[in-house]
Residue frames as qw, qx, qy, qz and C-alpha x, y, z in Angstrom:
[[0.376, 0.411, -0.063, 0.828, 16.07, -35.84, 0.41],
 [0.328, -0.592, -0.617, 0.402, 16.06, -33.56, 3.31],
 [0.280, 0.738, 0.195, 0.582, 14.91, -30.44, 3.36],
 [0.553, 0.067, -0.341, 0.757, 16.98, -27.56, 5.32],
 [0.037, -0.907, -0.398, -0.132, 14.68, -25.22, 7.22],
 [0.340, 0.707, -0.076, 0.616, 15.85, -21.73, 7.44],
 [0.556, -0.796, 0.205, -0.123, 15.96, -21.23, 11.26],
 [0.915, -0.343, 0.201, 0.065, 18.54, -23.93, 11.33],
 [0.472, 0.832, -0.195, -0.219, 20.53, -24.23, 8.26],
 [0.680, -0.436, 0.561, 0.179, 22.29, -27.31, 9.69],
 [0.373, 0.541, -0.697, -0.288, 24.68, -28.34, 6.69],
 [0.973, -0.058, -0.185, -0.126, 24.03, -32.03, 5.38],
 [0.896, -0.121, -0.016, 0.426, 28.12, -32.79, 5.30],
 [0.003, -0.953, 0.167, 0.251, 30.96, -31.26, 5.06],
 [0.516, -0.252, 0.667, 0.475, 34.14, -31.65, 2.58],
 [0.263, 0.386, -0.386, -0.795, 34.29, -31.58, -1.30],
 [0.891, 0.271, 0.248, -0.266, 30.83, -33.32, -2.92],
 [0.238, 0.241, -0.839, -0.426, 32.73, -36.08, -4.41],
 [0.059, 0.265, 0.961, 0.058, 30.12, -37.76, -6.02],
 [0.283, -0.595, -0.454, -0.600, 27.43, -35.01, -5.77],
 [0.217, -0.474, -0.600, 0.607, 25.66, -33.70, -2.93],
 [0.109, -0.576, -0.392, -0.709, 22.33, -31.73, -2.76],
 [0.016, -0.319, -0.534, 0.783, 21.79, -29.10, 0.37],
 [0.036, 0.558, 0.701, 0.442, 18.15, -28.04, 0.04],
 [0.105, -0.094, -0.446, 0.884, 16.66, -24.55, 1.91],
 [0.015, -0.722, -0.691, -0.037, 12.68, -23.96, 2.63],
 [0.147, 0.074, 0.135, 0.977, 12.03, -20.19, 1.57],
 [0.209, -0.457, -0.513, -0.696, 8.21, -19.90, 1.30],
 [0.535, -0.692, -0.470, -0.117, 7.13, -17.54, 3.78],
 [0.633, -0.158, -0.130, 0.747, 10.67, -16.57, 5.19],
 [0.034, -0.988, -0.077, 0.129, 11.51, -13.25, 5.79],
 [0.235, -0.862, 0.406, 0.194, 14.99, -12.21, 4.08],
 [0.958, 0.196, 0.203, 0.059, 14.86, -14.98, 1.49],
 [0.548, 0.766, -0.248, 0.227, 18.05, -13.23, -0.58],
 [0.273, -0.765, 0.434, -0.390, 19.70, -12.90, 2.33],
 [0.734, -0.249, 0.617, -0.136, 19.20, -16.35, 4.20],
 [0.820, 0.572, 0.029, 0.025, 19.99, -17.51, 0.58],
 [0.414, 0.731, -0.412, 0.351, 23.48, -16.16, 0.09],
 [0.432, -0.591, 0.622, -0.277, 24.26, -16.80, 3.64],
 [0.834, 0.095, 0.512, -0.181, 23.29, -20.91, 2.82],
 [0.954, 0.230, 0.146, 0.128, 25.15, -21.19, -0.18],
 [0.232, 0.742, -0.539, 0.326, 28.20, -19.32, 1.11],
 [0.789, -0.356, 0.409, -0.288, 27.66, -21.99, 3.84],
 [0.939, 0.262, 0.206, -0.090, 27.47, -24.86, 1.10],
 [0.640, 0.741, -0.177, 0.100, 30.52, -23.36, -0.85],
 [0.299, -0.665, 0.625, -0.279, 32.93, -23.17, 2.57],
 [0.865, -0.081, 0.483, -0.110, 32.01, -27.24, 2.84],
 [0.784, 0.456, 0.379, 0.184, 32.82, -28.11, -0.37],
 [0.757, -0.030, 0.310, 0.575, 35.98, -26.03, -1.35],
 [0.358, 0.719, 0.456, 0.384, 34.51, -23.64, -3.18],
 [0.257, -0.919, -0.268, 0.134, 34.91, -20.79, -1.47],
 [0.372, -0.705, 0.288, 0.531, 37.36, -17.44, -1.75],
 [0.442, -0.013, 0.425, 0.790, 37.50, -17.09, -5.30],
 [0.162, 0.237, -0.050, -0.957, 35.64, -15.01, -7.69],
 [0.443, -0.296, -0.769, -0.354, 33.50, -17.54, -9.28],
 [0.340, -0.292, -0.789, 0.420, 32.36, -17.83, -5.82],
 [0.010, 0.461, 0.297, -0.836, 31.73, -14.85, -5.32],
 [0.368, 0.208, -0.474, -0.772, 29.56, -14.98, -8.93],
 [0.360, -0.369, -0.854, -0.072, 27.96, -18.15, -7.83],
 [0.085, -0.398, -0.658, 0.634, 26.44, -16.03, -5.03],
 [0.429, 0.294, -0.119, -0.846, 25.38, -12.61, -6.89],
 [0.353, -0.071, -0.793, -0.491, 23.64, -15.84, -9.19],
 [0.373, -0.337, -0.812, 0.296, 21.87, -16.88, -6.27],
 [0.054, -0.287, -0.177, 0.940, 20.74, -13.10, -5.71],
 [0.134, 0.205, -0.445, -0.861, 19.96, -12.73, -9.00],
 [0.248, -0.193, -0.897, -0.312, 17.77, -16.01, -9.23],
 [0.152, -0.527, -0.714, 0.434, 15.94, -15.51, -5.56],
 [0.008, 0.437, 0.211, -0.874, 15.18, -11.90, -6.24],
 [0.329, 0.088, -0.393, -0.854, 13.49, -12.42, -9.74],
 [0.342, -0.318, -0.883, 0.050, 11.54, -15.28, -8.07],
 [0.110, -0.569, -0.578, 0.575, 10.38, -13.05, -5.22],
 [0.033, 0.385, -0.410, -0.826, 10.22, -10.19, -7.86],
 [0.329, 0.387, -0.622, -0.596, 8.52, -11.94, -10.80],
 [0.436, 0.071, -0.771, -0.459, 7.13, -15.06, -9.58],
 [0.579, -0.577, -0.172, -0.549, 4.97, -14.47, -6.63],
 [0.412, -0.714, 0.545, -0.156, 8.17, -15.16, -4.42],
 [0.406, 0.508, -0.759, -0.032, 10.50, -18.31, -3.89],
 [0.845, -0.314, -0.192, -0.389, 9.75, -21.45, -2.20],
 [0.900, -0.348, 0.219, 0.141, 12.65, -23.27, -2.10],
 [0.183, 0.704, -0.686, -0.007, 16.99, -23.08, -2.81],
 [0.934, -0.246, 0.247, 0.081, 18.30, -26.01, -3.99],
 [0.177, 0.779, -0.585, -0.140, 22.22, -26.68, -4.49],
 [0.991, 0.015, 0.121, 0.056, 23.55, -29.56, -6.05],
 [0.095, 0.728, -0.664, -0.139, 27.45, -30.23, -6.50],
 [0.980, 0.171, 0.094, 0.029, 29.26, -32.26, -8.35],
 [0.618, 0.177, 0.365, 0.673, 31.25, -31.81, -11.40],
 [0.160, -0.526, -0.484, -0.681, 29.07, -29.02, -11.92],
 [0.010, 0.374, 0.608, -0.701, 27.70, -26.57, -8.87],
 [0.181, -0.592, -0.675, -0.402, 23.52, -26.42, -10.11],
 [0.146, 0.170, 0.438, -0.871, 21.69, -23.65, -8.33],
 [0.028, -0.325, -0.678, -0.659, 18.37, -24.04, -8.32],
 [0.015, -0.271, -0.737, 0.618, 15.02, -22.26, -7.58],
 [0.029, 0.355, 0.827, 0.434, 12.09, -22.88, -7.27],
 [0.374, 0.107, 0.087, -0.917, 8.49, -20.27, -7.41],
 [0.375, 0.324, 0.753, -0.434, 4.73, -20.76, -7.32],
 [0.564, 0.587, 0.024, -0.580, 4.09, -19.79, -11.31],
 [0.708, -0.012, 0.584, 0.395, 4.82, -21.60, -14.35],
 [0.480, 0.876, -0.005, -0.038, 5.37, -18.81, -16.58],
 [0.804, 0.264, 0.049, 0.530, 8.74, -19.15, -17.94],
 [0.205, -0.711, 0.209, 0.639, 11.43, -15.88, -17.22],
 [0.667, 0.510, 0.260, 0.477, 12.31, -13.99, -20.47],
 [0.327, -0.414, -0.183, 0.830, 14.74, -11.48, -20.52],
 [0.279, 0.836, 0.238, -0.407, 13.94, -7.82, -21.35],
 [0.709, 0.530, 0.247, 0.393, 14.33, -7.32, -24.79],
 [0.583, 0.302, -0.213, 0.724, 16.48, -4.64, -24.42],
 [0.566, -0.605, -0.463, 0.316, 17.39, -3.04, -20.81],
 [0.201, 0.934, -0.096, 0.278, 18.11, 0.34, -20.55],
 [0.590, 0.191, -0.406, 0.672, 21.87, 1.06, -19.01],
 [0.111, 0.087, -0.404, 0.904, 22.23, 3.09, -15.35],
 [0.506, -0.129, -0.065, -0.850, 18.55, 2.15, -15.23],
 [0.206, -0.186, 0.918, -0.282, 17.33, -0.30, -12.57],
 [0.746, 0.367, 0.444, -0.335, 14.90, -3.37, -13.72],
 [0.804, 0.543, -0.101, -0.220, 15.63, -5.71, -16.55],
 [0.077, 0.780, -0.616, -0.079, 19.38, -6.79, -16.27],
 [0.495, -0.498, 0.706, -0.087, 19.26, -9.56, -13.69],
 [0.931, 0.270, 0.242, 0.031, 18.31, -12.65, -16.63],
 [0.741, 0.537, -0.248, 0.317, 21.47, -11.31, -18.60],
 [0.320, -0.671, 0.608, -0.278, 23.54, -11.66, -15.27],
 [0.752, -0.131, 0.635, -0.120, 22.74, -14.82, -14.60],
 [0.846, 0.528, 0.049, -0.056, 23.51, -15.54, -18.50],
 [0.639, 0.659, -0.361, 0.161, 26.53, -14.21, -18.37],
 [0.188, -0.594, 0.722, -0.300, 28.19, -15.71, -14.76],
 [0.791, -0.095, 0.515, -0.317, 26.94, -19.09, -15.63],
 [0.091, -0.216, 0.864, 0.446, 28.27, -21.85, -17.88],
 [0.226, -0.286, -0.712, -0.601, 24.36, -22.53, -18.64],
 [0.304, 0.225, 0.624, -0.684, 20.76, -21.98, -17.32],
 [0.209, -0.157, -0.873, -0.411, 17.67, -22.59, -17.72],
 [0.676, -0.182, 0.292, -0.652, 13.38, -22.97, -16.41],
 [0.277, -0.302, -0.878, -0.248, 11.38, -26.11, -16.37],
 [0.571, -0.260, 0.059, -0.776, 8.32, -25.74, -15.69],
 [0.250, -0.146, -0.947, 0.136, 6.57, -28.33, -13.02],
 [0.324, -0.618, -0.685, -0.209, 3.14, -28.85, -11.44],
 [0.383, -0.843, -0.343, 0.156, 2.42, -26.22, -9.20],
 [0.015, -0.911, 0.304, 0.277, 5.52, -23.30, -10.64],
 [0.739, 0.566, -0.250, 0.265, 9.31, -23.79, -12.10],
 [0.754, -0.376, 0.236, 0.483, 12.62, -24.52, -11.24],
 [0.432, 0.863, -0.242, 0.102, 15.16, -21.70, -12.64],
 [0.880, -0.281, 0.118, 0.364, 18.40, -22.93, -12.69],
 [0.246, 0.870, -0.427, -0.022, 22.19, -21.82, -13.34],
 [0.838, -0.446, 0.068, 0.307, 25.44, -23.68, -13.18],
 [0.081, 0.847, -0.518, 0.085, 29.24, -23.43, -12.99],
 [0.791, 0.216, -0.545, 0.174, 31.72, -26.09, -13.62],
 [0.824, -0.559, -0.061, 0.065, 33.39, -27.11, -10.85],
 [0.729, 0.027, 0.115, 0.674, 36.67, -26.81, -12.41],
 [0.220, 0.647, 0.226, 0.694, 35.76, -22.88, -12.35],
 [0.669, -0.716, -0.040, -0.194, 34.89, -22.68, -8.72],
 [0.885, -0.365, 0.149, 0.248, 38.37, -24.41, -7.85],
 [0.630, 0.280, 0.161, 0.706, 40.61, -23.19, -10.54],
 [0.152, 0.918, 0.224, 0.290, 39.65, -19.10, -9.99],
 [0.345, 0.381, -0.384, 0.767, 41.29, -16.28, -9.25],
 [0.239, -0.416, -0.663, 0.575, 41.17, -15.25, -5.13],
 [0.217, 0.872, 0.255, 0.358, 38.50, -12.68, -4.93],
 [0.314, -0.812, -0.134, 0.474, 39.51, -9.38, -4.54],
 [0.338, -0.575, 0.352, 0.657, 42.24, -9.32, -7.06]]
């Protein structure tokens, strides 16, 4: 598997991942990780079909949501990795293995504590694993949600 450095951001293919397909982006150390994030898997989502609905536009804020409590919460991100299938898999990974829990109860119009119930509620599931040297948070979204949505805007 190759990995996609951020200067470059050459896309592996283009067209819809039948069969899967996993774009990978190197983050540790970057400057503008949210950024060069969202830009890379509005890249990934234009290849693959995805692109121009709202889900889409919820698969990204997820991708916000994940990279900022990483850089936020887990002494920063290392790496974005998107798999598609059936199923579009954000994942990413940080340099701790403490697990994310959300705040037990966030205060409204008051900033800090939300983004775990975002990412709960614009995903069909998520998740951590912990692995040697940090974790992999993940989210996904069916595929049939990414294709079927409404255009954003409306």
């Amino acid at each position: 598997m190759e990995t996609i450095g951020p200067e470059t951001g050459d896309p592996v293919s283009a067209g819809f991942p039948v069969g899967g397909q996993r774009r990978r982006l190197a983050l540790a150390g970057v400057c503008g990780r949210v950024a060069k994030g969202r830009d890379f898997t509005r890249q990934a989502l234009q290849d693959w079909g995805w692109d121009g609905t709202e889900t889409a536009e919820d698969a990204l804020l997820l991708v916000s949501e994940l990279l900022t409590n990483a850089s936020l919460h887990a002494d920063g991100c290392h790496e974005l990795v998107l798999t598609a299938g059936d199923r579009l898999r954000i994942e990413v990974y940080d340099g701790t293995t403490a697990l994310p829990r959300r705040h037990p109860s966030p205060q409204r119009g008051v900033p800090g504590g939300h983004g775990l119930y975002i990412v709960e509620r614009l995903s069909d599931r998520w998740g951590a694993q912990a692995h040697e040297g940090g974790k992999a948070v993940w989210a996904e979204i069916e595929a049939s949600r990414l294709t079927t949505g409404r255009p954003a805007g409306f």
